[in-house]
mmCIF entry with sequence, helices, sheets and N, C-alpha, C, O atoms, coordinates in Angstrom:
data_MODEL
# 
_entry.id   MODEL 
# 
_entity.id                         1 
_entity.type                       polymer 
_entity.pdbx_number_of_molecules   1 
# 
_entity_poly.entity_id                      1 
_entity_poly.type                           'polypeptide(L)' 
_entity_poly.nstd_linkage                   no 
_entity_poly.nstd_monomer                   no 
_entity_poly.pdbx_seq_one_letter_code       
;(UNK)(UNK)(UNK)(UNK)(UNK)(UNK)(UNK)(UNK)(UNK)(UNK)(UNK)(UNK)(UNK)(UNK)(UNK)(UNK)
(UNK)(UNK)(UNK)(UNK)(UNK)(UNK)(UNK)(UNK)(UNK)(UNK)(UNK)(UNK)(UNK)(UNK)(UNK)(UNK)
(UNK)(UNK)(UNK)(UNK)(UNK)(UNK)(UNK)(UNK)(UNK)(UNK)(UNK)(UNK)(UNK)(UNK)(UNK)(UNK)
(UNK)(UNK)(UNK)(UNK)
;
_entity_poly.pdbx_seq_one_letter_code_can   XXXXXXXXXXXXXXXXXXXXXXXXXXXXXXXXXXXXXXXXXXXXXXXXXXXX 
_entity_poly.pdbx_strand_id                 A 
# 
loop_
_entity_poly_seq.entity_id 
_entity_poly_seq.num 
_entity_poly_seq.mon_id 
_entity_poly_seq.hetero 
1 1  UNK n 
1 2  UNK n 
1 3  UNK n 
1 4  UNK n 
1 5  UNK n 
1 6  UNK n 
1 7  UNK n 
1 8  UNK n 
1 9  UNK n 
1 10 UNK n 
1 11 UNK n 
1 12 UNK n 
1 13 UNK n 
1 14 UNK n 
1 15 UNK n 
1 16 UNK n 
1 17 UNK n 
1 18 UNK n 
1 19 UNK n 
1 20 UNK n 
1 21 UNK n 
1 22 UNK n 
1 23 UNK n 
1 24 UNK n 
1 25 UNK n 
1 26 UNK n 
1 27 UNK n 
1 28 UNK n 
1 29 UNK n 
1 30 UNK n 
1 31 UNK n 
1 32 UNK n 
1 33 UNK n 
1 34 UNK n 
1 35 UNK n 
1 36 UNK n 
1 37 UNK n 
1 38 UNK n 
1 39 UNK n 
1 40 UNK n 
1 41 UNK n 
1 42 UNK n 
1 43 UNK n 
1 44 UNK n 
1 45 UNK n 
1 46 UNK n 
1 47 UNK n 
1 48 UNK n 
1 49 UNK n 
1 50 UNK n 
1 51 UNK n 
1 52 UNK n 
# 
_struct_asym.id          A 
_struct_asym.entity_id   1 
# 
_struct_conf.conf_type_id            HELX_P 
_struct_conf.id                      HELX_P1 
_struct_conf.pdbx_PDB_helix_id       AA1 
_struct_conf.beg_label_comp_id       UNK 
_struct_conf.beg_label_asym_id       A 
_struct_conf.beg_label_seq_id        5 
_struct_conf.pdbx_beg_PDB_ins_code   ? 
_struct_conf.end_label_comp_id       UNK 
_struct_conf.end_label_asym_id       A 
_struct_conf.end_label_seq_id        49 
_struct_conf.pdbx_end_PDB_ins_code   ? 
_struct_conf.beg_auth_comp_id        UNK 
_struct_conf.beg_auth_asym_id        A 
_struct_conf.beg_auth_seq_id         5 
_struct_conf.end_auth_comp_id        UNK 
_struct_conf.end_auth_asym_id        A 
_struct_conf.end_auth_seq_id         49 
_struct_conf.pdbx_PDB_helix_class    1 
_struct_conf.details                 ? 
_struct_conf.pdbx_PDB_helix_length   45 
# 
_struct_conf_type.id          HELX_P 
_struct_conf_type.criteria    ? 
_struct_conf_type.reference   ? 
# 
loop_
_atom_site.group_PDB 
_atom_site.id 
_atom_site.type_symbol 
_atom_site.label_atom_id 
_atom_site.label_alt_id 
_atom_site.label_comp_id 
_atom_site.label_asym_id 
_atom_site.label_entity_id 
_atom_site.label_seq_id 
_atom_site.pdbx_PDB_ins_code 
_atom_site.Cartn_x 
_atom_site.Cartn_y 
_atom_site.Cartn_z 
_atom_site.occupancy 
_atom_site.B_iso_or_equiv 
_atom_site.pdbx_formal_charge 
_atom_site.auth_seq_id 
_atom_site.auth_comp_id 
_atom_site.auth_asym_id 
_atom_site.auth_atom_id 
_atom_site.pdbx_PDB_model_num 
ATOM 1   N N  . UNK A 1 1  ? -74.787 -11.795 -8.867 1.00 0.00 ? 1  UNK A N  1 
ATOM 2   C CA . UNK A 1 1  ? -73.518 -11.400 -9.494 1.00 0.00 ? 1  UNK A CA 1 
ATOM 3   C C  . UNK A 1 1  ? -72.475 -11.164 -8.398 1.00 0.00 ? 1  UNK A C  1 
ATOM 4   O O  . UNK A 1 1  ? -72.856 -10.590 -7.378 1.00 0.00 ? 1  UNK A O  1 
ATOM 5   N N  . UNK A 1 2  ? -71.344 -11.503 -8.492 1.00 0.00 ? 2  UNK A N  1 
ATOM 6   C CA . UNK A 1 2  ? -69.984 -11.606 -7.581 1.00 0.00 ? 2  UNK A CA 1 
ATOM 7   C C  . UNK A 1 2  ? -69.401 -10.949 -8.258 1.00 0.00 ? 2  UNK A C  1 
ATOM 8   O O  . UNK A 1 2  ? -69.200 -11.050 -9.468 1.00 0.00 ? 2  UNK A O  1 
ATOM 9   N N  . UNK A 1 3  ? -68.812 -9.629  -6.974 1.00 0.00 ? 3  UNK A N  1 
ATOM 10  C CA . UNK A 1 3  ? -67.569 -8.915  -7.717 1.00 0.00 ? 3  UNK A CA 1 
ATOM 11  C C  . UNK A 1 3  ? -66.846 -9.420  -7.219 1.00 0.00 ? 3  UNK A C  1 
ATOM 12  O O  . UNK A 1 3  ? -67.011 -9.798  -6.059 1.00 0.00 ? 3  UNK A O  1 
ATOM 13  N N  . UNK A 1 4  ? -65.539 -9.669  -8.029 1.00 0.00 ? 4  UNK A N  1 
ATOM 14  C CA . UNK A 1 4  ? -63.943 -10.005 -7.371 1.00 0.00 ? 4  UNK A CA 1 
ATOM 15  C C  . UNK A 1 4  ? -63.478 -9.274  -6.029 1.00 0.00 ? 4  UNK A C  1 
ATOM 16  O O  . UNK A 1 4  ? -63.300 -8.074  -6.237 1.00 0.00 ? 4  UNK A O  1 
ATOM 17  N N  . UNK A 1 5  ? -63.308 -9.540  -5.121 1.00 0.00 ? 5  UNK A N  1 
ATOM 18  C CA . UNK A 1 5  ? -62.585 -8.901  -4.111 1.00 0.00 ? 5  UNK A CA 1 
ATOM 19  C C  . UNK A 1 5  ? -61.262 -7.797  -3.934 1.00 0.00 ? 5  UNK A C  1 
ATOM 20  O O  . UNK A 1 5  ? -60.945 -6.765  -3.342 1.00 0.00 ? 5  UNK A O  1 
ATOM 21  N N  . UNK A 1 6  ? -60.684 -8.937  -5.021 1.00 0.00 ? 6  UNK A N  1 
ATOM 22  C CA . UNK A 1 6  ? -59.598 -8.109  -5.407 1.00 0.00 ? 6  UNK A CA 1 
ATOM 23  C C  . UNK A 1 6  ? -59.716 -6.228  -6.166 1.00 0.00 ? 6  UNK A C  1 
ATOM 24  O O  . UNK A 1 6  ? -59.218 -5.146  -5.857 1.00 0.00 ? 6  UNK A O  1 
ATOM 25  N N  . UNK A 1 7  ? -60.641 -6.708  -7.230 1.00 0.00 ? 7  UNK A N  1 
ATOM 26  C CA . UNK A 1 7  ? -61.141 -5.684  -8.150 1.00 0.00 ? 7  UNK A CA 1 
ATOM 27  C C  . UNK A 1 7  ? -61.914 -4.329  -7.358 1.00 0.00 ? 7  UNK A C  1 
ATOM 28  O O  . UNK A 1 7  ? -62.023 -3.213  -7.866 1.00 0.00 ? 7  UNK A O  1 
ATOM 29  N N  . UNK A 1 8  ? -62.357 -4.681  -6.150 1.00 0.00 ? 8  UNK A N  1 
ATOM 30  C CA . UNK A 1 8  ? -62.718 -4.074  -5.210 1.00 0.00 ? 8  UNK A CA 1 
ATOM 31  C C  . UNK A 1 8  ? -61.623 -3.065  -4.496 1.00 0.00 ? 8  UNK A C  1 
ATOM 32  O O  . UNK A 1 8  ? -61.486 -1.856  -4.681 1.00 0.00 ? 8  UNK A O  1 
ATOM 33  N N  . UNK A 1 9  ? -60.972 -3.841  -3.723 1.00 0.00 ? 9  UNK A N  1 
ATOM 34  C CA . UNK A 1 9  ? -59.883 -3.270  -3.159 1.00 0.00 ? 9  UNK A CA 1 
ATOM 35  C C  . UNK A 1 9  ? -58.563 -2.446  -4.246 1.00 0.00 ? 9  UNK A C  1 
ATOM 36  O O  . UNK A 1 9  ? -57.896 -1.529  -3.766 1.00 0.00 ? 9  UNK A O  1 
ATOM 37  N N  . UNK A 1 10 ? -58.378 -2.830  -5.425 1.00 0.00 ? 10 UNK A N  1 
ATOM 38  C CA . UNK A 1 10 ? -58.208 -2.229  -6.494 1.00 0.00 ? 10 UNK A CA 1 
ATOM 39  C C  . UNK A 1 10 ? -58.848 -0.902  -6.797 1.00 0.00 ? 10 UNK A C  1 
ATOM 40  O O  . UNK A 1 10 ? -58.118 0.026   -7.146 1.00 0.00 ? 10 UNK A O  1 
ATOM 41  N N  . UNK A 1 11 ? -60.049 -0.742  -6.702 1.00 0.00 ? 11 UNK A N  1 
ATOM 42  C CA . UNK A 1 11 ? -60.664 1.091   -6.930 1.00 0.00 ? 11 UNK A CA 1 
ATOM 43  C C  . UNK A 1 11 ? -61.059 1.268   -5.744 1.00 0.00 ? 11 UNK A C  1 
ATOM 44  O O  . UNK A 1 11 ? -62.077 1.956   -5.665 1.00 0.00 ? 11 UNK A O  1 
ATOM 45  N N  . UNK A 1 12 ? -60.593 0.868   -4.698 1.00 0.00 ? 12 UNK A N  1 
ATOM 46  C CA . UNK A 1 12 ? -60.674 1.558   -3.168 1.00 0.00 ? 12 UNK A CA 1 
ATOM 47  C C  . UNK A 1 12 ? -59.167 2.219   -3.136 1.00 0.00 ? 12 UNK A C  1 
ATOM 48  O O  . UNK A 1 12 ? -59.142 3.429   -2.907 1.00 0.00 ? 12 UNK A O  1 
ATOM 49  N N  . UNK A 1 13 ? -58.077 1.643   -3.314 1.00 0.00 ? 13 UNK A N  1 
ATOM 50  C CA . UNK A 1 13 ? -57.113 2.068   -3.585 1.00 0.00 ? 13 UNK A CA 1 
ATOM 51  C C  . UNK A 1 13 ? -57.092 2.967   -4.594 1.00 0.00 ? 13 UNK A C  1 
ATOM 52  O O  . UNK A 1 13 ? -56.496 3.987   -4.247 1.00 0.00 ? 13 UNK A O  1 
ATOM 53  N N  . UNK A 1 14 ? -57.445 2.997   -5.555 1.00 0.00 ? 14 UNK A N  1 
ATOM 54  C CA . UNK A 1 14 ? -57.554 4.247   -6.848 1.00 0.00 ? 14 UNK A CA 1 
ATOM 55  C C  . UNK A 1 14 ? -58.201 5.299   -5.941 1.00 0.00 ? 14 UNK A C  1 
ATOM 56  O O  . UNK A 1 14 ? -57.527 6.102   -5.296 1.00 0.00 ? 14 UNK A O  1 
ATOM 57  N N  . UNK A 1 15 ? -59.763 5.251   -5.917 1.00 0.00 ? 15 UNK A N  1 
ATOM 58  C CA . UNK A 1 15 ? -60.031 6.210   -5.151 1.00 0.00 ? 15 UNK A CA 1 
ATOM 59  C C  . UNK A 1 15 ? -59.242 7.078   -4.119 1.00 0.00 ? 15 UNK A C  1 
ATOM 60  O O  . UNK A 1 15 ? -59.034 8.290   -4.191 1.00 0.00 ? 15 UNK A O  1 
ATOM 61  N N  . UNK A 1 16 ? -58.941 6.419   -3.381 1.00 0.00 ? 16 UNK A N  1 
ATOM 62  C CA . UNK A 1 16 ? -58.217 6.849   -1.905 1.00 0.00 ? 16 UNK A CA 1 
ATOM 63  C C  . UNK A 1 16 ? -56.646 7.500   -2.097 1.00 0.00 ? 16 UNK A C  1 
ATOM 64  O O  . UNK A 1 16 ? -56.071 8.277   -1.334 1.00 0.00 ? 16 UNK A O  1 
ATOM 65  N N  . UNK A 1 17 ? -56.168 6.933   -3.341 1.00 0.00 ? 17 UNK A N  1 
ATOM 66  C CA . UNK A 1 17 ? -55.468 7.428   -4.198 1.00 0.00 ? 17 UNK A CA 1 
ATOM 67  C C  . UNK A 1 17 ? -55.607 9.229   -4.739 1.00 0.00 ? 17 UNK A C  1 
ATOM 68  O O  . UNK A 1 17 ? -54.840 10.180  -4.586 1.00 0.00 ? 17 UNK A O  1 
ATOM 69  N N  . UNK A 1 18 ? -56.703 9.124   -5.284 1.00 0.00 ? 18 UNK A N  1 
ATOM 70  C CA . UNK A 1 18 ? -56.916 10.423  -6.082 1.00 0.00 ? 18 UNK A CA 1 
ATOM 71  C C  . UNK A 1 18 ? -57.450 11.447  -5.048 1.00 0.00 ? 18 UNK A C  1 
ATOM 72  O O  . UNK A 1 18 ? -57.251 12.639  -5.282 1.00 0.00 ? 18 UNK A O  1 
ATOM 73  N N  . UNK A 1 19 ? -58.287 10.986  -3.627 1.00 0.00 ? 19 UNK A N  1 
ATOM 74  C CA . UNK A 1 19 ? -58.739 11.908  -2.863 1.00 0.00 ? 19 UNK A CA 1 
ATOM 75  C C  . UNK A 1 19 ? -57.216 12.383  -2.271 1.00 0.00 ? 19 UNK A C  1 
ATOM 76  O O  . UNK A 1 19 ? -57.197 13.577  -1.970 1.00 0.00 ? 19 UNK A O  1 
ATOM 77  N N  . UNK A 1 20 ? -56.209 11.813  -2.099 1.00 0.00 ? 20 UNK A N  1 
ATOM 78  C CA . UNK A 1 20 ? -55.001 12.289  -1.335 1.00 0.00 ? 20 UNK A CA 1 
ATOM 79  C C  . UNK A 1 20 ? -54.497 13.492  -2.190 1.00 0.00 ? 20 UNK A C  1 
ATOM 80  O O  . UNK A 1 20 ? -54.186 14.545  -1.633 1.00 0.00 ? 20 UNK A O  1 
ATOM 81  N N  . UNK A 1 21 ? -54.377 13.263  -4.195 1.00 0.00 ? 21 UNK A N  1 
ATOM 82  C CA . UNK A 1 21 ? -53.884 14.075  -4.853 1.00 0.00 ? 21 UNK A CA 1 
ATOM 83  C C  . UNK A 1 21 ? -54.840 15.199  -4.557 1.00 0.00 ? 21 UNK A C  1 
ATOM 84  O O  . UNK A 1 21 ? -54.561 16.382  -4.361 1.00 0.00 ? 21 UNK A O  1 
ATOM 85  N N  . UNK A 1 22 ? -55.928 14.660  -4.560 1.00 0.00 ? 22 UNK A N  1 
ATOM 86  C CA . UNK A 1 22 ? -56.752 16.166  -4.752 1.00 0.00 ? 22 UNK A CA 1 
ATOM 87  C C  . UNK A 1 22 ? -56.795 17.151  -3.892 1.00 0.00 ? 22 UNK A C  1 
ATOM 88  O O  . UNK A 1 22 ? -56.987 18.349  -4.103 1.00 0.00 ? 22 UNK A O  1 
ATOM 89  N N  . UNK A 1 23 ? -56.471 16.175  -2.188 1.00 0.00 ? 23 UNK A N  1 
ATOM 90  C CA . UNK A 1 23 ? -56.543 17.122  -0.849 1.00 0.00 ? 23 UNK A CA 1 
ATOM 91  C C  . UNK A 1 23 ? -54.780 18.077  -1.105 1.00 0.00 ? 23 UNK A C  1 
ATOM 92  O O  . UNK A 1 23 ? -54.528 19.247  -0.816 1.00 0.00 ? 23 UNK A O  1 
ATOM 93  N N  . UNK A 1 24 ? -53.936 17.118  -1.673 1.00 0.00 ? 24 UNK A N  1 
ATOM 94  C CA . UNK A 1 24 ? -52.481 17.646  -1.792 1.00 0.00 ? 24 UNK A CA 1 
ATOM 95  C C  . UNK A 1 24 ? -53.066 19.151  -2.986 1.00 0.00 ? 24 UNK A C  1 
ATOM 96  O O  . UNK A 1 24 ? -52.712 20.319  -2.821 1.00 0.00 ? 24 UNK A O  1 
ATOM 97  N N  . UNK A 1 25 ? -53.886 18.712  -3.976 1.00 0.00 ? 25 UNK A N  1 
ATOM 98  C CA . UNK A 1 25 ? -53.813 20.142  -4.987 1.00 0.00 ? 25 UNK A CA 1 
ATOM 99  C C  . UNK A 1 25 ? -54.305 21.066  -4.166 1.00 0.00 ? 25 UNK A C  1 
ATOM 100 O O  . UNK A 1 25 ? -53.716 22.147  -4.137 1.00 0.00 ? 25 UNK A O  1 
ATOM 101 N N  . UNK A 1 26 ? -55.503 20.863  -3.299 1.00 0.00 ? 26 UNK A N  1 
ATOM 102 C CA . UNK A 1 26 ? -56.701 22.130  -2.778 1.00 0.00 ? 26 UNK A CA 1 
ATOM 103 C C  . UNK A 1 26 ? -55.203 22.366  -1.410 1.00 0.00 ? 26 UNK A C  1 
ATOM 104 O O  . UNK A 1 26 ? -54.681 23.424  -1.760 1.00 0.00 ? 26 UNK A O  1 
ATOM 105 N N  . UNK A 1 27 ? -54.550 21.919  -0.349 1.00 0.00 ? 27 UNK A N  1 
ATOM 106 C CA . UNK A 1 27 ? -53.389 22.321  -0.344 1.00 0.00 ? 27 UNK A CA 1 
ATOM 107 C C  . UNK A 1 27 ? -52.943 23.319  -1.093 1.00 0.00 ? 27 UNK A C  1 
ATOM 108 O O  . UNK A 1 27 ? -53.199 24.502  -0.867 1.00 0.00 ? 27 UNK A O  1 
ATOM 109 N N  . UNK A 1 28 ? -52.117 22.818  -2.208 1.00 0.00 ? 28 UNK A N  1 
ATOM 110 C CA . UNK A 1 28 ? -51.240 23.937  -3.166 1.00 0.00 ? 28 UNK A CA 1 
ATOM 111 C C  . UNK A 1 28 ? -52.303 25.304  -3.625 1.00 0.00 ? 28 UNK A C  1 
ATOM 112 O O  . UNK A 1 28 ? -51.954 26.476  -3.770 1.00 0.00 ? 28 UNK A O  1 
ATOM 113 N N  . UNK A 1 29 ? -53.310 24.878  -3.746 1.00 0.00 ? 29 UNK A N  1 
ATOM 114 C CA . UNK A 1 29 ? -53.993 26.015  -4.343 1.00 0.00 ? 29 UNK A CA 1 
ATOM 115 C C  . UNK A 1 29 ? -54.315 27.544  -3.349 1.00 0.00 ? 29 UNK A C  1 
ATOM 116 O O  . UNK A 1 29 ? -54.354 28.755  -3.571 1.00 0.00 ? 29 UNK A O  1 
ATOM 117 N N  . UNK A 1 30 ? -54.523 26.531  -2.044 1.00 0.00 ? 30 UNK A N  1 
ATOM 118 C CA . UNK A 1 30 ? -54.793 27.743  -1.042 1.00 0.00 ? 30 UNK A CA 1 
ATOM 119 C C  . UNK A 1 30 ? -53.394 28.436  -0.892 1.00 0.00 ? 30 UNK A C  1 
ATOM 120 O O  . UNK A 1 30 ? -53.357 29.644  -1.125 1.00 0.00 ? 30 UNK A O  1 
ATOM 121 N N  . UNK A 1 31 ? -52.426 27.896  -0.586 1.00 0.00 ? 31 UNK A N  1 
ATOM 122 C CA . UNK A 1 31 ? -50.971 28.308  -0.858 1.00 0.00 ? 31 UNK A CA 1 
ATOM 123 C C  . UNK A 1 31 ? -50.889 29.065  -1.628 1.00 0.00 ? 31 UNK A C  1 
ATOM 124 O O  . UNK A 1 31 ? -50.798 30.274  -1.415 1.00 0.00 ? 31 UNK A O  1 
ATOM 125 N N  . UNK A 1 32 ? -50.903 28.427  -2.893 1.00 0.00 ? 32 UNK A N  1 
ATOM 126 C CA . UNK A 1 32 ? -51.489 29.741  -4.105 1.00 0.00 ? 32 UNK A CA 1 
ATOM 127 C C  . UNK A 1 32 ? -51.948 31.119  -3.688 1.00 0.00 ? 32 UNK A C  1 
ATOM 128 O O  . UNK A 1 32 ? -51.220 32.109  -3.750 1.00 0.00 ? 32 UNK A O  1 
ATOM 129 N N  . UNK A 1 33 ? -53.160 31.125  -3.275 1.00 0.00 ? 33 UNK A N  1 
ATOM 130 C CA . UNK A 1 33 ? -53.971 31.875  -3.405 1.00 0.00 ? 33 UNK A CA 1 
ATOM 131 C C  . UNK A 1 33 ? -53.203 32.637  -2.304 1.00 0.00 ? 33 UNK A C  1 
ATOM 132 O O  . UNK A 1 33 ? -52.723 33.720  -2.640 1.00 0.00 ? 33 UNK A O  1 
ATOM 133 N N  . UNK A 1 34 ? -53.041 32.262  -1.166 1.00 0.00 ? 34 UNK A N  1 
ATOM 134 C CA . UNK A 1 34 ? -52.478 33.018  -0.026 1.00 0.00 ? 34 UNK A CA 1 
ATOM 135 C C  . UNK A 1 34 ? -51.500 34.166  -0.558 1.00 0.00 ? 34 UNK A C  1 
ATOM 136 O O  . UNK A 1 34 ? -51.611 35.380  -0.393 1.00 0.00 ? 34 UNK A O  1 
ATOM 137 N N  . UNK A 1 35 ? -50.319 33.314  -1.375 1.00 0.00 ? 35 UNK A N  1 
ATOM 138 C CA . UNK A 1 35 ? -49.093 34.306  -1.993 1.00 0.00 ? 35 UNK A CA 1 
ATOM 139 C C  . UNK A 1 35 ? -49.812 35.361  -2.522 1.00 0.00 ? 35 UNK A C  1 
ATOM 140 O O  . UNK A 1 35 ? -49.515 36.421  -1.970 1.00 0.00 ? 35 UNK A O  1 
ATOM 141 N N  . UNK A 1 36 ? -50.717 35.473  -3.461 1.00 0.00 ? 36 UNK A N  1 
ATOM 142 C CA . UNK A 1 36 ? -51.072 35.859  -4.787 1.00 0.00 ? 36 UNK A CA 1 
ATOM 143 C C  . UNK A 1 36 ? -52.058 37.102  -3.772 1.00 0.00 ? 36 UNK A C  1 
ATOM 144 O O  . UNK A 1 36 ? -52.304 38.258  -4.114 1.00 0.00 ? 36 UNK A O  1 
ATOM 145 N N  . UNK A 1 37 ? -52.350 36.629  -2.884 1.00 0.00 ? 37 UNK A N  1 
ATOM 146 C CA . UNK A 1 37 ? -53.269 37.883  -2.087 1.00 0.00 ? 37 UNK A CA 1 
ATOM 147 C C  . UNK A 1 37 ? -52.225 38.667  -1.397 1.00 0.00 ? 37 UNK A C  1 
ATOM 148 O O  . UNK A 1 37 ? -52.420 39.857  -1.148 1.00 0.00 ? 37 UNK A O  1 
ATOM 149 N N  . UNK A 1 38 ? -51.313 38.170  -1.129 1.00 0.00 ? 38 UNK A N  1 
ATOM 150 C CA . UNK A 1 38 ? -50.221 38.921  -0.481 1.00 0.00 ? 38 UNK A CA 1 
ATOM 151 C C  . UNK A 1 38 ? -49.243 40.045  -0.794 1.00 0.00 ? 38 UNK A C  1 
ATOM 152 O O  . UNK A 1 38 ? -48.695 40.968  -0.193 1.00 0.00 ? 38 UNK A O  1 
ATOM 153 N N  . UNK A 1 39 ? -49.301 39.332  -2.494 1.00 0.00 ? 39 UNK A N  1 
ATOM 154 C CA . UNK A 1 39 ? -48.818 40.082  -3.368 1.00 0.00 ? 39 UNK A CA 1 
ATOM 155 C C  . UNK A 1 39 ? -49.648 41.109  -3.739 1.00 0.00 ? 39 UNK A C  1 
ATOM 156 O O  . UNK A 1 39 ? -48.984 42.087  -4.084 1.00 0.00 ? 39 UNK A O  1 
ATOM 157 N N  . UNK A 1 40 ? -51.293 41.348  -3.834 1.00 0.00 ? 40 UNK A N  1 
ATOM 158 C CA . UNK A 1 40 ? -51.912 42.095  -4.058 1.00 0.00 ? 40 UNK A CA 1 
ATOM 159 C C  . UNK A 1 40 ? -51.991 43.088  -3.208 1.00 0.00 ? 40 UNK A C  1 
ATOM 160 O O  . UNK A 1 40 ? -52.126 44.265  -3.543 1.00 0.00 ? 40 UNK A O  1 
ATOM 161 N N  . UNK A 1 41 ? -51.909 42.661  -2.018 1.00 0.00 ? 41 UNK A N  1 
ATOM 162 C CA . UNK A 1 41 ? -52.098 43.628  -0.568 1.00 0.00 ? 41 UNK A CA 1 
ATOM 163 C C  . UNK A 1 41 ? -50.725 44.049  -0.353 1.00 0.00 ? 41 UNK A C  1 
ATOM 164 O O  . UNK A 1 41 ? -50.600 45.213  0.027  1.00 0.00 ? 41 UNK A O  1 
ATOM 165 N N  . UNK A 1 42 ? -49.687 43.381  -0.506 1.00 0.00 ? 42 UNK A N  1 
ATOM 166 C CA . UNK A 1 42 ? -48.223 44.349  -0.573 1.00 0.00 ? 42 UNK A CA 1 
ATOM 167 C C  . UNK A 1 42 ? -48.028 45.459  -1.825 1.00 0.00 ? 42 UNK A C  1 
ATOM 168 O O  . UNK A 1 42 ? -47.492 46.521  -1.510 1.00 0.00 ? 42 UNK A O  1 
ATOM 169 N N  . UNK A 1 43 ? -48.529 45.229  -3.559 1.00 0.00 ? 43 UNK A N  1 
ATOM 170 C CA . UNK A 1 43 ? -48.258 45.803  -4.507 1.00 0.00 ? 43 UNK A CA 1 
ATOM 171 C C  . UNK A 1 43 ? -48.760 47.223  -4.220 1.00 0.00 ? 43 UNK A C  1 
ATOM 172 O O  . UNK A 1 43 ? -47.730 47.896  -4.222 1.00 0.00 ? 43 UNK A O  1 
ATOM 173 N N  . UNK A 1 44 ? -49.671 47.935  -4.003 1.00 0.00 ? 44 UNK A N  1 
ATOM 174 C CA . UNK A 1 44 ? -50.197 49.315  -3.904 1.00 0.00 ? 44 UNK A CA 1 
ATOM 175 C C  . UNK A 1 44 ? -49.211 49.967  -3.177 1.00 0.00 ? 44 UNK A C  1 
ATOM 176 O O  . UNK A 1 44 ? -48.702 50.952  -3.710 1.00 0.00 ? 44 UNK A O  1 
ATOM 177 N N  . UNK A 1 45 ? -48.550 49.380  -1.256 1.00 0.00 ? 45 UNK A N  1 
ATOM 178 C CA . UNK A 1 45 ? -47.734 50.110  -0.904 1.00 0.00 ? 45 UNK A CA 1 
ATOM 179 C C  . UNK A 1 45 ? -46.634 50.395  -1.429 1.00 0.00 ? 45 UNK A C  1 
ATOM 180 O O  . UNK A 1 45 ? -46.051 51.479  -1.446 1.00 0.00 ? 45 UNK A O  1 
ATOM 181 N N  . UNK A 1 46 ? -46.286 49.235  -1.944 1.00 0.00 ? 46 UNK A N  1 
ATOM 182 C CA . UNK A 1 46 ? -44.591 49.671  -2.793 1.00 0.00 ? 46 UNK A CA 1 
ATOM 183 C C  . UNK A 1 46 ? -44.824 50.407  -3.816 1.00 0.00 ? 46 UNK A C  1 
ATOM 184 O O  . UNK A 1 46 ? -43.846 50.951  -4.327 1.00 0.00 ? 46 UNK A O  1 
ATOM 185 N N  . UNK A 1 47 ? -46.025 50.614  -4.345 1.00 0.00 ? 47 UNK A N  1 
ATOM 186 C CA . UNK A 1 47 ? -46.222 51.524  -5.573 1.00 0.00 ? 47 UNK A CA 1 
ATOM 187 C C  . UNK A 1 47 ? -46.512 53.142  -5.564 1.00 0.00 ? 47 UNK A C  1 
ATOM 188 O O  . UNK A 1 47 ? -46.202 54.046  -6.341 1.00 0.00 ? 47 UNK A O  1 
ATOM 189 N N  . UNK A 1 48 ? -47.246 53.096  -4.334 1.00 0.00 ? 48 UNK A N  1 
ATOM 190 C CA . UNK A 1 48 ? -47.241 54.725  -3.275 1.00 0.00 ? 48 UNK A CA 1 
ATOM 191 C C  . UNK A 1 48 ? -45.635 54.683  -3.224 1.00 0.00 ? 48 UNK A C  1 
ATOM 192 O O  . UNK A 1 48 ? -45.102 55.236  -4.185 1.00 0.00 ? 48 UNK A O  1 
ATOM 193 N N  . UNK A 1 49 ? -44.867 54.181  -2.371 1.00 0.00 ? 49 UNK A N  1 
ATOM 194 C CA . UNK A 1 49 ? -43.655 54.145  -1.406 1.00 0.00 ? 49 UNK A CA 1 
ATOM 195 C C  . UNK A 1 49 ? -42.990 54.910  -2.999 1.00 0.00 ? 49 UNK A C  1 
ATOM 196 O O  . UNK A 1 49 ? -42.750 56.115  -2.929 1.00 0.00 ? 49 UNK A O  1 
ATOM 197 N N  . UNK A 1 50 ? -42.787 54.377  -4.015 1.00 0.00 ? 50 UNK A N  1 
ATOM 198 C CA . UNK A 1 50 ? -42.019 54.380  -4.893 1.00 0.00 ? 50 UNK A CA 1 
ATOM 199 C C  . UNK A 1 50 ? -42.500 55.701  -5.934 1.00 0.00 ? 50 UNK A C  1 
ATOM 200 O O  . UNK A 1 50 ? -41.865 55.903  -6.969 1.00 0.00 ? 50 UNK A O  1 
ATOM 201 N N  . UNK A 1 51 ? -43.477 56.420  -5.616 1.00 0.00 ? 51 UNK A N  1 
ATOM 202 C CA . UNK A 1 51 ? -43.596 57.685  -6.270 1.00 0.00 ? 51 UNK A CA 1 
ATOM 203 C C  . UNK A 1 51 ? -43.300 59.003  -5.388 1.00 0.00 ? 51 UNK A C  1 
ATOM 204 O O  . UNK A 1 51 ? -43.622 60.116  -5.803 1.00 0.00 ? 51 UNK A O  1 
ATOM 205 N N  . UNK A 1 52 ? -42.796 58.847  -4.400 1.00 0.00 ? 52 UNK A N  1 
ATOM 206 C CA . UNK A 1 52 ? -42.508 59.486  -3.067 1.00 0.00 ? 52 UNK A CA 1 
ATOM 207 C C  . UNK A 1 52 ? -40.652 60.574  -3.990 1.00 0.00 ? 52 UNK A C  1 
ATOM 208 O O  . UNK A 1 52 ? -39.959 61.312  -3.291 1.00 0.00 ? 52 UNK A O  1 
# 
């Protein structure tokens, strides 16, 4: 059985495709996560600071 060449290079490109989106989401997500911890570890002081 012969696969097309083309059809090949077609879901090498898809693939290589979706690993870029996915490295770009796990990117955004750590970003994410970074803010969202930042915000957790800043919220308590401003919440002491602000019953003062």
């Amino acid at each position: 059985m012969q696969i097309d060449q083309e059809l090949l290079l077609d879901i090498y490109r898809e693939i290589s495709s979706m690993r870029e989106f996915e490295e770009q989401l796990q990117e955004e997500t750590r970003e994410t996560d970074a803010a969202v911890l930042t915000e957790l570890v800043d919220f308590p002081q401003q919440d002491v600071s602000s019953k003062r």
